[in-house]
Structures are given as structure tokens and as C-alpha cells.
C-alpha positions as CSV (number, residue, x, y, z in Angstrom):
1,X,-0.2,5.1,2.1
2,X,0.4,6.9,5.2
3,X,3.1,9.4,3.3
4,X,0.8,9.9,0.4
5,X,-2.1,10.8,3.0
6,X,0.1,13.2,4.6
7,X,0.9,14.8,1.4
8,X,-2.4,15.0,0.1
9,X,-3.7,16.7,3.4
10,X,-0.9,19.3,3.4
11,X,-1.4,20.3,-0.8
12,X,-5.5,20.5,0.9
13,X,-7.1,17.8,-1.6
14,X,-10.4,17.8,-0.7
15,X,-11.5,14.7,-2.8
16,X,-9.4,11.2,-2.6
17,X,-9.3,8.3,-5.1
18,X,-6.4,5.7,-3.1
19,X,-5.7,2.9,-5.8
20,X,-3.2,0.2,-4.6
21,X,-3.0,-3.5,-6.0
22,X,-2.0,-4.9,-2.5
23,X,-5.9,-6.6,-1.8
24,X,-4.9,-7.1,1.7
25,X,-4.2,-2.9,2.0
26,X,-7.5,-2.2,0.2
27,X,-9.7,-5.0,2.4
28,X,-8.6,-4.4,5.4
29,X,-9.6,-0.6,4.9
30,X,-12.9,-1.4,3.3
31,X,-13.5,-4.1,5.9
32,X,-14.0,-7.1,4.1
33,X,-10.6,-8.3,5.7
34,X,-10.2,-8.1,9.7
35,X,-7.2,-6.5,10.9
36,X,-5.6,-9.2,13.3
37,X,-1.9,-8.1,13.5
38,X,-1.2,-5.6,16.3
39,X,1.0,-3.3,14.2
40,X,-1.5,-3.2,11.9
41,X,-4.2,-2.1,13.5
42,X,-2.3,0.7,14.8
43,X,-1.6,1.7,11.0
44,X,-5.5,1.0,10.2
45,X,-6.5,3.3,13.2
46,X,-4.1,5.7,11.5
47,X,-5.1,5.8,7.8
48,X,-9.0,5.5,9.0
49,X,-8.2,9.0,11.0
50,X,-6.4,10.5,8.0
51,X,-9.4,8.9,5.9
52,X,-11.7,11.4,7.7
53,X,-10.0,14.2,6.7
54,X,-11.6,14.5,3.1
55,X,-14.6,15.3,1.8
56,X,-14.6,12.1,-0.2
57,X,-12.4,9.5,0.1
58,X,-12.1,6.3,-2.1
59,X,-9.9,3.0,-1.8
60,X,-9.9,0.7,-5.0
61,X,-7.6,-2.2,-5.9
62,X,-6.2,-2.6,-9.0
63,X,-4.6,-5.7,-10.6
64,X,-0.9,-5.4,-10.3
65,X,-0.8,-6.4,-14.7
């Protein structure tokens, strides 16, 4: 996620639609999961910063059929 949000920022996207079928990913940047692991809140803090970096930004899970 982090590579793609790189990429995106540096071809200046303005608007964002994330899709990702890991659940886990997409709650725990929506916030309906809480980010307990200490490496992973370092990522979250991360991708939240790069979040904020687009005018629109959207996370949304897909099923993985």
C-alpha cells in the first residue's frame, strides 16, 4: 500500500479509490479495527500521513472471489 501511495503521489493523483481484499488492511485504516501491533502502527501512522495528501481518498475491501 505504502509503494502504491508513493506512486500515486509522485504521477500527482489528486483523487484515490484504495481497494484491497485484506479486511484487516482496510479496518484498521477505517478504524473499525484497533491497531495493536507496534510495527503496525508505525505503518498506520504512515499510510494515514500519505492519506492526507489527496484531495479524496477512499479505502474499500473487496472479496478476494
Amino acid at each position: 500500500m505504502i509503494a502504491g501511495l508513493h506512486l500515486a503521489v509522485d504521477m500527482g493523483v489528486e483523487n484515490l479509490t484504495f481497494k484491497s481484499d485484506l479486511q484487516l488492511l482496510v479496518g484498521h485504516m477505517d478504524g473499525s479495527f484497533q491497531v495493536k501491533d507496534p510495527l503496525l502502527l508505525r505503518y498506520y501512522h504512515v499510510v494515514k500521513g500519505m492519506l492526507g495528501k489527496f484531495k479524496i481518498a477512499q479505502l474499500e475491501h473487496i472479496n478476494r472471489a
